[in-house]
C-alpha positions as CSV (number, residue, x, y, z in Angstrom):
1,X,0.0,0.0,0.0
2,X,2.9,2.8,1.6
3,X,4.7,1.7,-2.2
4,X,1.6,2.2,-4.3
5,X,0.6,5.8,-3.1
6,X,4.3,6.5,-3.7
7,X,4.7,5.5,-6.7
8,X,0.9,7.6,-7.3
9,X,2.4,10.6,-6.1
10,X,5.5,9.8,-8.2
11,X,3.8,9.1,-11.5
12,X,5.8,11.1,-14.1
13,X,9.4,9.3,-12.3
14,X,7.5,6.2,-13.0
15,X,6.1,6.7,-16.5
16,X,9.9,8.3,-17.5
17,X,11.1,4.8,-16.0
18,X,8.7,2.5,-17.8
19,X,8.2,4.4,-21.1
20,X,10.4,2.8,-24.6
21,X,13.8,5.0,-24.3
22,X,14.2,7.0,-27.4
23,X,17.4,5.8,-29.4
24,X,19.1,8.9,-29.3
25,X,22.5,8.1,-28.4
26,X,23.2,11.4,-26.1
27,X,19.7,11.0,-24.5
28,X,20.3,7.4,-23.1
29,X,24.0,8.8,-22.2
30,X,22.5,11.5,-19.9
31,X,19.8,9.6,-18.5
32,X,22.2,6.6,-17.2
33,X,24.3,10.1,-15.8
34,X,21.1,10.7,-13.6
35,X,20.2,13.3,-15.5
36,X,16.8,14.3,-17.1
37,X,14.4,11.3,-17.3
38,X,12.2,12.1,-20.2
39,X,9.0,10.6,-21.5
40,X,7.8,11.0,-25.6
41,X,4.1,12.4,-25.6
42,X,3.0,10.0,-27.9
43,X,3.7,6.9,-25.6
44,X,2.4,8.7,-22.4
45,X,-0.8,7.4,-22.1
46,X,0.7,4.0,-22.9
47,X,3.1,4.7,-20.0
48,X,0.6,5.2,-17.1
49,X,-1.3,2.4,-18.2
50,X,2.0,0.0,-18.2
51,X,2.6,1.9,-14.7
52,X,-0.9,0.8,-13.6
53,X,-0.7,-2.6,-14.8
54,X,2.9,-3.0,-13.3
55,X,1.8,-1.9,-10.1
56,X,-1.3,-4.1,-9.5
57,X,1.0,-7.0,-10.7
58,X,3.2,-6.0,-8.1
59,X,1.2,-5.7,-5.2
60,X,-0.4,-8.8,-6.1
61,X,2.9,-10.8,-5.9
62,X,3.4,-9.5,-2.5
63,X,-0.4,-9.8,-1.7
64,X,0.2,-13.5,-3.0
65,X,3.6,-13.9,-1.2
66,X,2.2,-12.7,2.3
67,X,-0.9,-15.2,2.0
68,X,1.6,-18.1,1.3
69,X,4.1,-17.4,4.1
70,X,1.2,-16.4,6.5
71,X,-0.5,-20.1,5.2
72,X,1.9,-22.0,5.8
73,X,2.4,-20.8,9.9
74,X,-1.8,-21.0,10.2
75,X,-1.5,-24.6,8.9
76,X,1.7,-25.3,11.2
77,X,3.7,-26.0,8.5
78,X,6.2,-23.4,9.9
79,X,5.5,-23.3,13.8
80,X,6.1,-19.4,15.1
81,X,9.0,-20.9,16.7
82,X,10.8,-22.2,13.5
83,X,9.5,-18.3,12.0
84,X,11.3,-16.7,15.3
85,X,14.7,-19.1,14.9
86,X,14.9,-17.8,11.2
87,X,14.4,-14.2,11.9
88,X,17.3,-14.9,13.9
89,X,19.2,-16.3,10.9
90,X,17.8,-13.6,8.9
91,X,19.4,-11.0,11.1
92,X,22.9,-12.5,12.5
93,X,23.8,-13.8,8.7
94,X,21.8,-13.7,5.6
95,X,21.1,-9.9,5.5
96,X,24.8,-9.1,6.3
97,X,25.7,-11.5,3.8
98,X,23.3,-9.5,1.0
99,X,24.3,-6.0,2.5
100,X,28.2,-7.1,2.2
101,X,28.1,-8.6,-1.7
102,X,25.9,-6.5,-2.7
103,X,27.9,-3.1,-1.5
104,X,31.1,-4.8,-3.3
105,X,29.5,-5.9,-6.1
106,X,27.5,-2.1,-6.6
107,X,30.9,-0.2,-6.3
108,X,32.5,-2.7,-8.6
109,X,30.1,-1.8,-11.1
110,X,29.3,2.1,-10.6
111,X,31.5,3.3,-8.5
112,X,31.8,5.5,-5.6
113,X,29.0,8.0,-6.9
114,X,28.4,10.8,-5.0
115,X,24.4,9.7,-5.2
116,X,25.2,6.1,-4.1
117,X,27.5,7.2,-1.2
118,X,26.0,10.5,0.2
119,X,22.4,11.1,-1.6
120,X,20.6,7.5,-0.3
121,X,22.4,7.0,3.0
122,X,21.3,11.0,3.6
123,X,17.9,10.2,2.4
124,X,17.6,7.1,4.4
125,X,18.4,9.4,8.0
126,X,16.8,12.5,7.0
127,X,13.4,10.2,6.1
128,X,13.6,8.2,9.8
129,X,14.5,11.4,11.8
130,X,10.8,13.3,10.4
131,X,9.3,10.1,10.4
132,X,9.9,9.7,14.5
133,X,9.6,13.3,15.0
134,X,6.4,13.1,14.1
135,X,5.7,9.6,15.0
136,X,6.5,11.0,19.0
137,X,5.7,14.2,19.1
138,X,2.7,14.2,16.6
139,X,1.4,10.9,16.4
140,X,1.4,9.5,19.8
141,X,-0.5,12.5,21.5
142,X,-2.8,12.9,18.6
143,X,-4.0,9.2,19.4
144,X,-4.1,9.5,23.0
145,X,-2.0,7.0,24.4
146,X,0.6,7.4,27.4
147,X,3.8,8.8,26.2
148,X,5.6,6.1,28.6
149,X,3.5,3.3,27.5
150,X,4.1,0.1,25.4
151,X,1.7,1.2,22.5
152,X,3.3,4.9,22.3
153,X,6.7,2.8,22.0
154,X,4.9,0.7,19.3
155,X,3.6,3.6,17.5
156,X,6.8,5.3,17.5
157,X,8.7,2.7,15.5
158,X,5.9,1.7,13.6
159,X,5.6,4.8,12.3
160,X,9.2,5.7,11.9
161,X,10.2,2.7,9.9
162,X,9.0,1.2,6.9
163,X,10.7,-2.0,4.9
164,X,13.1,-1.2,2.8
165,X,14.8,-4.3,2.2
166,X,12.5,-7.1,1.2
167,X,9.4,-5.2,0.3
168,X,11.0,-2.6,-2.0
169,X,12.9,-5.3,-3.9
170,X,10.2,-7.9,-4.5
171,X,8.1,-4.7,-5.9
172,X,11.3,-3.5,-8.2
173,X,11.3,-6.8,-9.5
174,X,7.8,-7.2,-10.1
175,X,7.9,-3.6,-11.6
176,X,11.1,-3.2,-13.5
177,X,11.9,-6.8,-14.5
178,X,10.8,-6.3,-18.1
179,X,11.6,-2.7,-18.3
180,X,13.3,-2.0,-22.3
181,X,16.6,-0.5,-19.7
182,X,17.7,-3.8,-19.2
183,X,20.3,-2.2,-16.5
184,X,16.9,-0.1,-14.5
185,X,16.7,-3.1,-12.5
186,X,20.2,-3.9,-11.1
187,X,20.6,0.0,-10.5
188,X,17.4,0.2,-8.4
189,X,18.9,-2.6,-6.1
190,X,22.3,-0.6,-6.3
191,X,20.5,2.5,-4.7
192,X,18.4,0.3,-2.5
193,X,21.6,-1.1,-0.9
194,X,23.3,2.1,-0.6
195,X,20.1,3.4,1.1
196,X,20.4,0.6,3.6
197,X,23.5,2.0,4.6
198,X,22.0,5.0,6.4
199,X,18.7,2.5,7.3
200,X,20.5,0.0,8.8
201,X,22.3,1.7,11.6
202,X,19.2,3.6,12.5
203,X,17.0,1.0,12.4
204,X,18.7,-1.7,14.8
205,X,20.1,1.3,17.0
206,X,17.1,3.8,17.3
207,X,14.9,1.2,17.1
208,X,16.1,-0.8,19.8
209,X,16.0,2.2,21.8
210,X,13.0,3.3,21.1
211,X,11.9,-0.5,22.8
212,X,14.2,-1.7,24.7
213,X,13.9,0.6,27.7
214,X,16.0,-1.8,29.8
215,X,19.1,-1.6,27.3
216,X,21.5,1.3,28.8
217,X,23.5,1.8,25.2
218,X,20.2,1.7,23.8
219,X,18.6,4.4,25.4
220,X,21.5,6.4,25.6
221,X,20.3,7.2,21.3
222,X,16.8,8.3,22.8
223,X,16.2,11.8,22.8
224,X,16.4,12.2,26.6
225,X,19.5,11.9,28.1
226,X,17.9,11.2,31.0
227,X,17.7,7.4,30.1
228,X,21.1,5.9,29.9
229,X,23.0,5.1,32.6
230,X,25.9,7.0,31.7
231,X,26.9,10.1,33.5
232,X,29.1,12.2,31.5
233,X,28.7,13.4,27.6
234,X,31.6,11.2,26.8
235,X,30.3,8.1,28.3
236,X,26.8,8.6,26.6
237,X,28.8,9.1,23.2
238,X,30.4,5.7,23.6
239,X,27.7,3.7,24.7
240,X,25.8,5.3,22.0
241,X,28.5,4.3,19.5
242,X,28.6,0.7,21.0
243,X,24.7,0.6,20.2
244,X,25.2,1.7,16.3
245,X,27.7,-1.0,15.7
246,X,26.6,-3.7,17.8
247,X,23.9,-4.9,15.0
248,X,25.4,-7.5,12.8
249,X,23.6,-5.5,9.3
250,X,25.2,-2.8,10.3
251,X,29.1,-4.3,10.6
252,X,28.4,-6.3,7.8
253,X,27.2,-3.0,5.6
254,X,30.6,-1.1,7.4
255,X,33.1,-3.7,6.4
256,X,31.1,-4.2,2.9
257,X,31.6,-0.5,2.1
258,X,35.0,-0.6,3.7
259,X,36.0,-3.5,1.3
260,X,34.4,-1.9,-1.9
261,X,36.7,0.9,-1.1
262,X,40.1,-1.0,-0.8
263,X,40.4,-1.6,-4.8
264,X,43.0,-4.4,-4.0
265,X,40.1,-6.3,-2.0
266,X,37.4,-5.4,-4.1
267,X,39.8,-6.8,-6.8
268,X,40.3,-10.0,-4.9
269,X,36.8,-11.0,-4.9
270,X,34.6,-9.7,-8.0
271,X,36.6,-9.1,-10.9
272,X,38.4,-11.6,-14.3
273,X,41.0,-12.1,-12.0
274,X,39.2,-12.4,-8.5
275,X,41.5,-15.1,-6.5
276,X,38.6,-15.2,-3.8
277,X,35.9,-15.6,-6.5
278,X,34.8,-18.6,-4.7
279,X,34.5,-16.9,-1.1
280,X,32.2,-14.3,-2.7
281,X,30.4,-16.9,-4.7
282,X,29.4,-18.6,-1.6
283,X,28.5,-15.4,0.6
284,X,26.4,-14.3,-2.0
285,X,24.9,-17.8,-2.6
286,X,23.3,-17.0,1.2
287,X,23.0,-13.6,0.6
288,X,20.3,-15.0,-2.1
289,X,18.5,-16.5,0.8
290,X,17.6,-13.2,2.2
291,X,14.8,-12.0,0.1
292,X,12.8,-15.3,0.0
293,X,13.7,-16.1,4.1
294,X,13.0,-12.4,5.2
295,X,9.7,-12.5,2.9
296,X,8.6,-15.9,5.4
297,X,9.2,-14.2,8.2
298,X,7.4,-10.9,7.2
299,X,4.2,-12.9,6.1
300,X,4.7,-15.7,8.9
301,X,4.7,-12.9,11.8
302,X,1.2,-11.5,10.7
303,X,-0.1,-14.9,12.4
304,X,3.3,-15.7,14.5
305,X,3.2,-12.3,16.0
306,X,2.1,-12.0,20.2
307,X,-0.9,-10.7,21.6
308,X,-1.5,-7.1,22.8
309,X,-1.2,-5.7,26.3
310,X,-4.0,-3.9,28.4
311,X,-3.7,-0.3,26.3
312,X,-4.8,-2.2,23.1
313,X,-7.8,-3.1,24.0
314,X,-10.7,0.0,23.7
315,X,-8.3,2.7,21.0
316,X,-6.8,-0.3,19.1
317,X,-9.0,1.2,16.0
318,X,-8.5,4.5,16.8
319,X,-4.8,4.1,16.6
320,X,-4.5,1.7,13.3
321,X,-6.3,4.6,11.6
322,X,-3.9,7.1,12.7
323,X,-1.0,5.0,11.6
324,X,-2.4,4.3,8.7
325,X,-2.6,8.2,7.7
326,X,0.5,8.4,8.5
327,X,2.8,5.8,6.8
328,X,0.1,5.8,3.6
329,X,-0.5,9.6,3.1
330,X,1.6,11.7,5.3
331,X,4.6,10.9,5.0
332,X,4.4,9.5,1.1
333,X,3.3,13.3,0.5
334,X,6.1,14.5,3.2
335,X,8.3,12.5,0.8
336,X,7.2,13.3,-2.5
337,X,7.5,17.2,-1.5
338,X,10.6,16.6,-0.5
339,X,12.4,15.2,-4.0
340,X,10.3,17.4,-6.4
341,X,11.8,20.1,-3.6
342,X,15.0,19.1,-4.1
343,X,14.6,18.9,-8.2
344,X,13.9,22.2,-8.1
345,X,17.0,23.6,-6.6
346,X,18.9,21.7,-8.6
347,X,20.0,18.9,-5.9
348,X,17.9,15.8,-7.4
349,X,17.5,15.0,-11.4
350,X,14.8,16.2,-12.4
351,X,11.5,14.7,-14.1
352,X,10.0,16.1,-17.2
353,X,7.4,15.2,-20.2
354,X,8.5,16.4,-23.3
């Protein structure tokens, strides 16, 4: 839903991405430069209708996924425990294995761009820093709830976070698989893993603050310094540092990006000449076996997931309708205002029908 109103609110992006490219020589150069995307007027109406038709296929894969995986935990074929052990699996291996090849393999390919290495990690932090100021200082007193309380702590990263690892992908491919750029696709998973970068840190750090109230490193990244246990500014800084890189993603992402730097690494394994070509085909054999694992456990938690506690009960409604506003209109619209924004001053490639 949150990648459909998106994509509504970013309609021209989508019908410049979708649309035949024109063979101009200079005009495919500049648009693989991130320059201007543009879209012929004669094939614009065939555009939006290939954007509508990609986009219900899309959602219905992962409408279709989600039923499976959720399926197979109502019938017990996966029991919530087996669905909790490979979350576990998801997080402590297969995801750093996909953020670690696919960082090497991204800079082998394109580079150190300054829009892979600055623009999406930026993006990622700037998008969760409005998302939980509003989430906690918007949200959670608009519904009603305590601001101390398990369901504002719910709210808050509910609202803060989205999925931007297994839900964008399995909608890229369902969107951009036959797309006439046959290199749209592998560039879209580029940016997603470069977005991760700045995702990834924030995600398993501020998120574990925002729950973990008993976690002193944790809640030394909450906004109130009041909450960790440490007693000078110092102190805080390094338990809050020791909270950032105590998530396996984020190490994995880190040494990843620290490897795609060192050319003689890089070199050693991707590349003609790779003498580790082997130890990268194997990590990113289980880095494959993130997407359909992490898609299990998505759809498998929907029935795997516990039970409420007391404040659920009477504004349950009350708050799934706020959230929903949120994730599926404001902050899509916060988004959207924000790249066209940007496009205008000059700091994002701008979208235009000619």
């Amino acid at each position: 839903m949150h990648c459909v109103v998106r994509l509504a609110l970013l309609a021209p992006l989508t019908d410049a991405l979708l649309a035949p490219r024109s063979t101009n020589a200079a005009r495919v150069a500049r648009s693989r430069r991130g320059t201007e995307l543009a879209a012929a007027p004669a094939v614009a109406t065939g555009a939006s209708s290939k954007v509508f038709a990609a986009a219900t296929g899309a959602v219905s894969r992962l409408v279709v996924t989600t039923a499976l995986g959720a399926a197979t935990v109502k019938a017990n074929i996966v029991t919530p425990e087996q669905i909790n052990g490979l979350a576990k699996v998801v997080y402590n291996f297969f995801l750093p294995c996909f953020l670690f090849t696919t960082l090497i393999r991204t800079v082998a390919t394109y580079g150190l761009s300054p829009e892979l290495l600055l623009l999406m990690p930026f993006a990622a932090v700037a998008q969760i820093g409005i998302a939980f100021l509003v989430s906690r200082f918007v949200l959670v007193p608009l519904v009603g709830v305590k601001p101390r309380s398990a369901a504002a702590r719910e709210l808050t990263l509910s609202g803060s976070f989205g999925n931007p690892g297994v839900l964008p992908l399995l909608f890229f491919d369902a969107l951009f698989a036959g797309a006439r750029d046959a290199s749209l696709l592998p560039r879209l998973v580029a940016l997603t893993s470069f977005y991760l970068i700045g995702f990834t840190p924030a995600f398993w750090a501020l998120g574990n603050a925002i729950l973990a109230d008993d976690d002193p490193d944790a809640a030394c990244l909450v906004v109130s310094p009041d909450e960790c246990e440490a007693e000078t500014r110092v102190d805080r800084t390094k338990k809050a540092l020791t909270a950032l890189l105590k998530p396996p993603p984020v190490r994995a992402a880190l040494g990843g990006l620290a490897v795609a730097a060192c050319t003689p690494l890089r070199d050693a394994l991707v590349g003609p000449n790779a003498r580790l070509a082997n130890v990268f085909a194997a990590l990113n054999r289980f880095a494959g076996a993130y997407l359909p694992s992490a898609s299990l456990v998505l759809a498998g938690s929907l029935i795997a997931g516990g039970g409420g506690d007391d404040d659920d009960a009477p504004p349950g409604l009350r708050r799934i309708v706020a959230l929903c506003l949120h994730r599926f209109c404001l902050l899509p619209a916060l988004g959207a205002g924000a790249l066209f924004g940007l496009a205008k001053v000059g700091l994002f490639p701008a979208v235009h029908n000619q």
